[in-house]
C-alpha positions as CSV (number, residue, x, y, z in Angstrom):
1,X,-87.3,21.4,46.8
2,X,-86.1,23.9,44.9
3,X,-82.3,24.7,44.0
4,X,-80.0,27.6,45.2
5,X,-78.7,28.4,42.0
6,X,-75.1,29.5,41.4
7,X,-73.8,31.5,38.7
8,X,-70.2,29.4,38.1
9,X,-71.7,26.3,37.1
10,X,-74.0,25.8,33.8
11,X,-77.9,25.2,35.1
12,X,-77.5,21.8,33.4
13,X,-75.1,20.5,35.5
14,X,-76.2,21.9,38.8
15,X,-79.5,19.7,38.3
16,X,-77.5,16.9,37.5
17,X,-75.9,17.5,41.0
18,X,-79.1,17.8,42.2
19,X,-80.1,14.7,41.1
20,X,-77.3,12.5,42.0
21,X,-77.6,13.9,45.3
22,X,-81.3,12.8,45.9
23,X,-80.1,9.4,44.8
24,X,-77.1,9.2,47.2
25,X,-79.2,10.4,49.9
26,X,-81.7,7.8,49.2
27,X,-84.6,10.3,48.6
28,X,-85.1,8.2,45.0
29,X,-83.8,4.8,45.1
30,X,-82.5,2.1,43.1
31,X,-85.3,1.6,40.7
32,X,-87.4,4.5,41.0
33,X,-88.3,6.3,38.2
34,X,-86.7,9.8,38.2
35,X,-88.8,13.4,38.3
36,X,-90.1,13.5,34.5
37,X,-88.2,16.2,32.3
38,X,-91.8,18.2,32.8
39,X,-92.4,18.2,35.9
40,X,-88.3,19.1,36.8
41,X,-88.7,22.1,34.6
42,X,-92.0,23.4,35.8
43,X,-90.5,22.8,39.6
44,X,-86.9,24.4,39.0
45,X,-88.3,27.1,36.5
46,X,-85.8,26.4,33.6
47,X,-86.0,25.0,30.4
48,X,-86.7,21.4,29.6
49,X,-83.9,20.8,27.0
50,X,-81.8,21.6,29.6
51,X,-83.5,19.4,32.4
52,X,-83.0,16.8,29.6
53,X,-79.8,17.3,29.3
54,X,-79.1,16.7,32.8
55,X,-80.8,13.5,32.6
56,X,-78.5,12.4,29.3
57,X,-75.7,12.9,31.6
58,X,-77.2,10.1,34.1
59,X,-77.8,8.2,31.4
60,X,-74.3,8.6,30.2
61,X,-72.9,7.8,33.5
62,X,-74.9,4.7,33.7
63,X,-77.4,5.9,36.8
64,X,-80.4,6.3,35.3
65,X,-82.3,3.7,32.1
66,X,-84.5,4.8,30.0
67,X,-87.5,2.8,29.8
68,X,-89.0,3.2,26.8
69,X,-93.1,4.8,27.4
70,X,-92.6,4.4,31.0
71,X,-89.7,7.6,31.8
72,X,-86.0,7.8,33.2
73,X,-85.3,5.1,36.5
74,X,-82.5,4.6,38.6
75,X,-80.5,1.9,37.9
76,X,-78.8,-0.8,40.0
77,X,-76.2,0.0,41.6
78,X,-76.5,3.8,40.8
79,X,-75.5,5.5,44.3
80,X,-72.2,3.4,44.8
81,X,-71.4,4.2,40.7
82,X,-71.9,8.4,42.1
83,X,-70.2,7.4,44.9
84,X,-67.1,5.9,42.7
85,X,-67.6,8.8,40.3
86,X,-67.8,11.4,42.6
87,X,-64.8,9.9,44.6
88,X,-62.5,10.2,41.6
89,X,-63.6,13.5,40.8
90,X,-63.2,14.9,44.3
91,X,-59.1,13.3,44.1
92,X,-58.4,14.4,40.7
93,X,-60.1,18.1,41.0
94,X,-60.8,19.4,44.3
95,X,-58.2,17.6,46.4
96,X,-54.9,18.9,44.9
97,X,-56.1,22.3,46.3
98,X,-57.0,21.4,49.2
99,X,-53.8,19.3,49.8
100,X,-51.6,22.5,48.8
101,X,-53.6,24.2,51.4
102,X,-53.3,22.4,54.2
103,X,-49.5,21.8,53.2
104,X,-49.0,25.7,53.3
105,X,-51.3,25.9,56.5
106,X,-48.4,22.9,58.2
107,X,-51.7,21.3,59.3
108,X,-51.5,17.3,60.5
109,X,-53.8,14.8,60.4
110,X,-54.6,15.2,64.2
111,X,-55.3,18.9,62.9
112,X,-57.6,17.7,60.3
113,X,-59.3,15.2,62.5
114,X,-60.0,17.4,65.3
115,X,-63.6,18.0,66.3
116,X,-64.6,21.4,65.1
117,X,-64.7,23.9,67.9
């Protein structure tokens, strides 16, 4: 599959997007190894330092391991750790906007909750 790029967000951190969505969705589960750096790159037509650098960022996060000759795997646990992390990032970045909004808007709950037409 390959990505809709967009041009606000660096290429590095739209894969890592990509990637944490495949493992929310379930498309690679706990314990699966991830696409290799390679075969992302060749797919996605970038560069693999920056595929790698995506992957550092799972790391970092604690969603992927690096087994060492085998490649990058999910960990345990990884899609309710995005889920946390992605939670937090949503409330602390996008939701004050989108609170503001719907405050100038006077929209309620029922509002929000409303089937969309």
């Amino acid at each position: 599959m390959r990505i809709i790029w967009n041009e606000k967000d660096p290429i590095y951190l739209q894969l890592h997007q990509y990637l944490a969505q495949l493992i929310l969705q379930g498309v690679i589960k706990q314990g699966d190894a991830l696409p290799s750096v390679r075969q992302l790159a060749v797919e996605q037509h970038v560069n693999p330092i920056t595929v790698s650098k995506a992957i550092a960022m799972l790391v970092d996060d604690g969603i992927a391991l690096k087994r060492r000759g085998l490649g990058m795997f999910v960990a345990e646990g990884a899609a309710e750790q995005l889920k946390i992390q992605l939670r937090d990032r949503f409330l602390a970045e996008e939701w004050p906007s989108i609170h503001q909004r719907i405050s100038l808007l006077g929209l309620s709950v029922t509002d929000l909750l409303k089937e969309p037409s």
